[in-house]
C-alpha positions as CSV (number, residue, x, y, z in Angstrom):
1,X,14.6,-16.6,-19.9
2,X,11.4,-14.3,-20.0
3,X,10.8,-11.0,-18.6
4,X,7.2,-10.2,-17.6
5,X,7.0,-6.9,-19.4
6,X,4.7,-3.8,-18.9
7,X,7.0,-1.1,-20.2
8,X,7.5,1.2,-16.9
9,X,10.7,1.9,-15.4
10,X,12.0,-1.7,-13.5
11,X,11.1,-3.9,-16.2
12,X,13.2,-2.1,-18.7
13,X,15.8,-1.5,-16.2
14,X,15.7,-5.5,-16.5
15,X,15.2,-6.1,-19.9
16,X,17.9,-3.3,-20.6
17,X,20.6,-5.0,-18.2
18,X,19.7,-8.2,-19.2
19,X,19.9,-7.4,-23.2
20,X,23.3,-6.1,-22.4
21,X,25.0,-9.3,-20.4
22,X,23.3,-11.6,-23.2
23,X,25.0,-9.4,-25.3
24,X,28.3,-9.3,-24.0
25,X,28.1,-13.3,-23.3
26,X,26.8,-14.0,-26.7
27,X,24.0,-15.5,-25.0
28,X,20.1,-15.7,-26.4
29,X,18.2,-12.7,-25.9
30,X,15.4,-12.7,-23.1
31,X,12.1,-12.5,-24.5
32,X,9.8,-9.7,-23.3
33,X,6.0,-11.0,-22.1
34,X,3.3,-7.8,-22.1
35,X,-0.1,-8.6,-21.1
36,X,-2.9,-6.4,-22.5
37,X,-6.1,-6.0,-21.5
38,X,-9.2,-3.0,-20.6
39,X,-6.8,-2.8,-17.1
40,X,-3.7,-1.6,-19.0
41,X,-3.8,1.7,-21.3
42,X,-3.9,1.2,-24.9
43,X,-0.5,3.8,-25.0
44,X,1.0,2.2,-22.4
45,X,1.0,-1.2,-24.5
46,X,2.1,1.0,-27.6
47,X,4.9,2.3,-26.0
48,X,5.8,-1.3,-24.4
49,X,5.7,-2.5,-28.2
50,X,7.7,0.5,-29.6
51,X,10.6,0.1,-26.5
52,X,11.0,-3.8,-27.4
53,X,12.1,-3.2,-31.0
54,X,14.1,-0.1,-30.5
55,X,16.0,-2.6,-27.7
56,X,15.9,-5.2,-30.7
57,X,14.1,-7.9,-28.1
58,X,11.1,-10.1,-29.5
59,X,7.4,-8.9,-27.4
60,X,4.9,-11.9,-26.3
61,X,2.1,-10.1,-26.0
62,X,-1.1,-12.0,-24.2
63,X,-4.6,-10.5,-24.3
64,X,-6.1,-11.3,-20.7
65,X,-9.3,-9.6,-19.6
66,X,-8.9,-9.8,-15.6
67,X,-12.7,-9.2,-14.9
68,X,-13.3,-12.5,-16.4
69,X,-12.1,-14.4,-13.0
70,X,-14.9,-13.3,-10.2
71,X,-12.0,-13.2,-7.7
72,X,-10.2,-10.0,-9.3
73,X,-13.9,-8.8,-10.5
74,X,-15.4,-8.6,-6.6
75,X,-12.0,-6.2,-6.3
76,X,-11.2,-7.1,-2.6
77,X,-8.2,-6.0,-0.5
78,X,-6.5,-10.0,-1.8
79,X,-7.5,-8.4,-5.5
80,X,-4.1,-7.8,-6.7
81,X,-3.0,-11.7,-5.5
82,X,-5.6,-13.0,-7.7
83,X,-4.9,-10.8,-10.5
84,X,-1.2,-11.7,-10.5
85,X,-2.1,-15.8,-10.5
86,X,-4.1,-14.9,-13.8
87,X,-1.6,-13.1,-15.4
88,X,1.2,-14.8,-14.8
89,X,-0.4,-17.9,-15.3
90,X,-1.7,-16.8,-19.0
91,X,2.2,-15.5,-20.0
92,X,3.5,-18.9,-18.8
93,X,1.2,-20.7,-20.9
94,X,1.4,-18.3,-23.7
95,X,5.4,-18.6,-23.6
96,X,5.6,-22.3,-23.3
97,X,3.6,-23.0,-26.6
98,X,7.0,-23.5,-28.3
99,X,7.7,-26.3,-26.0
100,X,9.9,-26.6,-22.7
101,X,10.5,-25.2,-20.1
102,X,10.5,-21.2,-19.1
103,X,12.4,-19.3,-16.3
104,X,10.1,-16.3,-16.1
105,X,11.7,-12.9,-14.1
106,X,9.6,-9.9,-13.2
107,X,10.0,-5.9,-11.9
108,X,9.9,-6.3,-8.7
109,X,12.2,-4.2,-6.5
110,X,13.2,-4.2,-2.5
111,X,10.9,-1.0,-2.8
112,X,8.0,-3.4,-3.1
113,X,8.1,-4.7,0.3
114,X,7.5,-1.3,2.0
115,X,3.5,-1.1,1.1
116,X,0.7,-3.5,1.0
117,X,1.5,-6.1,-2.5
118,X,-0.7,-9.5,-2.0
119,X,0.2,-10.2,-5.7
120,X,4.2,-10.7,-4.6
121,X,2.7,-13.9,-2.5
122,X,1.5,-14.9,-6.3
123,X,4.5,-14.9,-7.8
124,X,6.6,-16.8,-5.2
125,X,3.6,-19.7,-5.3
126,X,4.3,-19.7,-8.7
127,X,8.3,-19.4,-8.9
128,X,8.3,-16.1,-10.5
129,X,12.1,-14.7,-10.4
130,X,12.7,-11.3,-9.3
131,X,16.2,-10.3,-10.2
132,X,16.3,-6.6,-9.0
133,X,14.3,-7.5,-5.6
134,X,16.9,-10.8,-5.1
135,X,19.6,-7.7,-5.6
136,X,18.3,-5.5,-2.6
137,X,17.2,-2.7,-5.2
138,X,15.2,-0.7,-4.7
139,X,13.4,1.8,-7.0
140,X,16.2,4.9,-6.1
141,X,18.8,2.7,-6.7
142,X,17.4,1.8,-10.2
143,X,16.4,5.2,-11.1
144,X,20.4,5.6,-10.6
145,X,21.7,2.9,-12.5
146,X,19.6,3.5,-15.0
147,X,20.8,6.9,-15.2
148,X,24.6,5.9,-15.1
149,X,24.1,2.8,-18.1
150,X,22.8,5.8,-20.6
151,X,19.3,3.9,-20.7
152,X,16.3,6.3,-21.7
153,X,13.9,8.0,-19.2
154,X,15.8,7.2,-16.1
155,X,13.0,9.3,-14.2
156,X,9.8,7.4,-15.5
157,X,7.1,7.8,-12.8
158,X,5.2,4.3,-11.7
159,X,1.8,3.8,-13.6
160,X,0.1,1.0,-11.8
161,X,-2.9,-0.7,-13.7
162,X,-5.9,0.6,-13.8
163,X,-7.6,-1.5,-11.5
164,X,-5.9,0.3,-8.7
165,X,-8.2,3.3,-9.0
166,X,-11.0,1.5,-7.5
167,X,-11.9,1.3,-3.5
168,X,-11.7,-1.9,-2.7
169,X,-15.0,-3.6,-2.8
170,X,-16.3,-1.5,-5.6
171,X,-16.6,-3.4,-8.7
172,X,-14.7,-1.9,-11.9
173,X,-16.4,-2.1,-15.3
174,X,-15.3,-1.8,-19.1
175,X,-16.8,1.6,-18.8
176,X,-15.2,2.7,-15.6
177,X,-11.9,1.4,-16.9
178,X,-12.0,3.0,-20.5
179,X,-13.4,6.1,-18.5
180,X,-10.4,6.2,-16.4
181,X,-7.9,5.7,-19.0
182,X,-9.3,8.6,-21.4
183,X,-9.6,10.9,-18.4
184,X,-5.4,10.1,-16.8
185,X,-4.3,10.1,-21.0
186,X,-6.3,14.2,-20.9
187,X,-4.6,15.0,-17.5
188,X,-1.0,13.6,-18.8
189,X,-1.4,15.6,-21.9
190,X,-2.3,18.9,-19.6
191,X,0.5,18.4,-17.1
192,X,3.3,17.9,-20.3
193,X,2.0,21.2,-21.1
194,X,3.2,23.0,-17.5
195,X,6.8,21.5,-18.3
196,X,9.3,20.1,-15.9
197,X,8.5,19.7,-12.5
198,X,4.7,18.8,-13.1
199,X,3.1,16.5,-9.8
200,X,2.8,12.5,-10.3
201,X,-0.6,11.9,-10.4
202,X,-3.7,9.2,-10.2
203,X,-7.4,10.1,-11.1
204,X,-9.6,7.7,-8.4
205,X,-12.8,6.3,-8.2
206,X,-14.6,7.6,-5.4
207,X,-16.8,5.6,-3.0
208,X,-19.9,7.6,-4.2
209,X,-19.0,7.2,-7.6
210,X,-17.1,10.3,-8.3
211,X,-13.5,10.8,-9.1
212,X,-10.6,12.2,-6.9
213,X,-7.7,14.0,-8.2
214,X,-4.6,12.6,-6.6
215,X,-1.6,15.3,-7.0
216,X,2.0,14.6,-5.9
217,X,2.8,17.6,-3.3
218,X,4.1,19.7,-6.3
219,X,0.7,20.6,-7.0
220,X,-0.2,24.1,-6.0
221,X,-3.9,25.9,-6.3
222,X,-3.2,27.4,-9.3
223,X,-2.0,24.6,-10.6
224,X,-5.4,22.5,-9.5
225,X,-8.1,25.1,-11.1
226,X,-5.9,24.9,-14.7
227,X,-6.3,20.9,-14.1
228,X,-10.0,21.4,-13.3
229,X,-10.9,23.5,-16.2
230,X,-9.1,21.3,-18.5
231,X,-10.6,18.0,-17.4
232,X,-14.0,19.5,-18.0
233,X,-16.0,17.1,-15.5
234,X,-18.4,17.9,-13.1
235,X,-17.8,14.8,-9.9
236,X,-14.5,15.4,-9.4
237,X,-12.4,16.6,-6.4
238,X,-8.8,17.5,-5.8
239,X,-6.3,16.0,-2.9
240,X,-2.5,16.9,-2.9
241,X,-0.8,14.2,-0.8
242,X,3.1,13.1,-0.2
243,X,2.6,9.5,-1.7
244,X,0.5,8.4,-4.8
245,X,0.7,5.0,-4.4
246,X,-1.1,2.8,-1.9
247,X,-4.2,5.4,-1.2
248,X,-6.3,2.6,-0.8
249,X,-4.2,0.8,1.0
250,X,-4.0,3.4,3.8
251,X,-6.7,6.0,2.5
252,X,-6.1,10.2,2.5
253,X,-8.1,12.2,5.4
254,X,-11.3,13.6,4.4
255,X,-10.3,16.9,5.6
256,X,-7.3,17.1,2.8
257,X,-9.7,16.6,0.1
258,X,-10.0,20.1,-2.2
259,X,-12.9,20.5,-3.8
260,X,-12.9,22.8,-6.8
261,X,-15.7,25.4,-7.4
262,X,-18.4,23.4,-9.5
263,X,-16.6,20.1,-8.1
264,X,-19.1,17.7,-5.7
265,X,-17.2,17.1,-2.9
């Protein structure tokens, strides 16, 4: 068995539960698959790489550039299915190089089915497993177990890829992408700074090429101007809203949008 690995919360929830049955069964260890590419930040894959050998599980790790395949490049609202056929089609040929046959198992929780995922179609086309979803999890119930089996960072907030910043229909680029990542790795780095209880948060392409703020509804005003002046970049505007994910899917009212003095709006 494989796990489809990118490091955030579900997939070590899976890789940690099933590195402890194996264990108990004296059983063979799942392997851990990370894909890496401009769409996945550089730290996130460090951290993916330092997780595995703490956990004492072997890391596959498959460089795949999904702007190569014009499908996932033209970014379309079926973006995501696309994206998941590549990538899950490069880890099962990357882990079946050794010969036979692989049972590979992903993250995906009963959360998932409450927003907009084309890429879950994906993975039942291509028999993708999904342990915690075939379990009626869902991302509460994980954030509990994980809590209750002693397993680190129990509270890890969801960091889709970085293809998810875009509006659909606007095409991402290397730039764009490494742009993105240095920009969210600055903001993380200035929210550890304001201590527990800082918002979740995304940084967004805008449709007139600018870049939106997302805040979780922690955010306050104060909050927003430290943000501002530590970014240090002049397109950018600020939106507090209740959910992060899915803004594209179902996109934040104009009128909530808080532009910062300096900011274009």
């Amino acid at each position: 068995m494989a796990i489809a690995f990118s490091g955030g919360l579900d997939s070590r929830f899976l890789a940690f539960t099933a590195a402890c049955l194996s264990r108990r069964e004296k059983l063979a260890l799942p392997r851990l698959a990370h894909v890496t590419g401009p769409h996945i930040p550089a730290q996130e894959s460090e951290e993916a790489r330092l997780w595995a050998a703490k956990t004492g599980l072997e890391l596959v790790e498959v460089g795949v550039n999904p702007l190569e395949f014009p499908d996932v490049a033209a970014n379309g609202r079926e973006r995501c299915y696309y994206c998941k056929r590549a990538l899950f089609g490069a880890l099962f040929d990357a882990l079946r190089r050794g010969g036979g046959e692989v049972v590979l198992c992903d993250g995906s929780n009963a959360s998932d089915h409450e927003g907009y995922r084309p890429g879950l179609r994906a993975l039942r086309e291509l028999g993708i497993r999904s342990p915690l979803d075939e379990a009626g999890l869902t991302k509460p119930n994980i954030r509990i177990l994980a809590a209750s089996t002693g397993m680190d960072r129990p509270e890890q907030a969801a960091r889709p890829c970085l293809l998810t910043r875009f509006p659909y229909g606007m095409r991402p680029t290397l730039e764009a992408l490494q742009r993105l990542e240095a920009l969210e790795a600055k903001l993380a780095r200035l929210l550890a700074d304001e201590g527990k209880g800082a918002p979740d948060f995304r940084i967004r392409m805008r449709e007139d090429g600018g870049l939106l703020l997302q805040l979780g509804p922690d955010g306050d005003d104060a909050l927003e101007a430290r943000l501002i002046r530590g970014l240090n970049v002049p397109d950018i505007t600020v939106l507090r809203t209740e959910k992060i994910s899915g803004y594209f899917d179902s996109p934040a009212p104009e009128a909530a949008c808080r532009c910062q003095p300096g900011a274009r709006g």
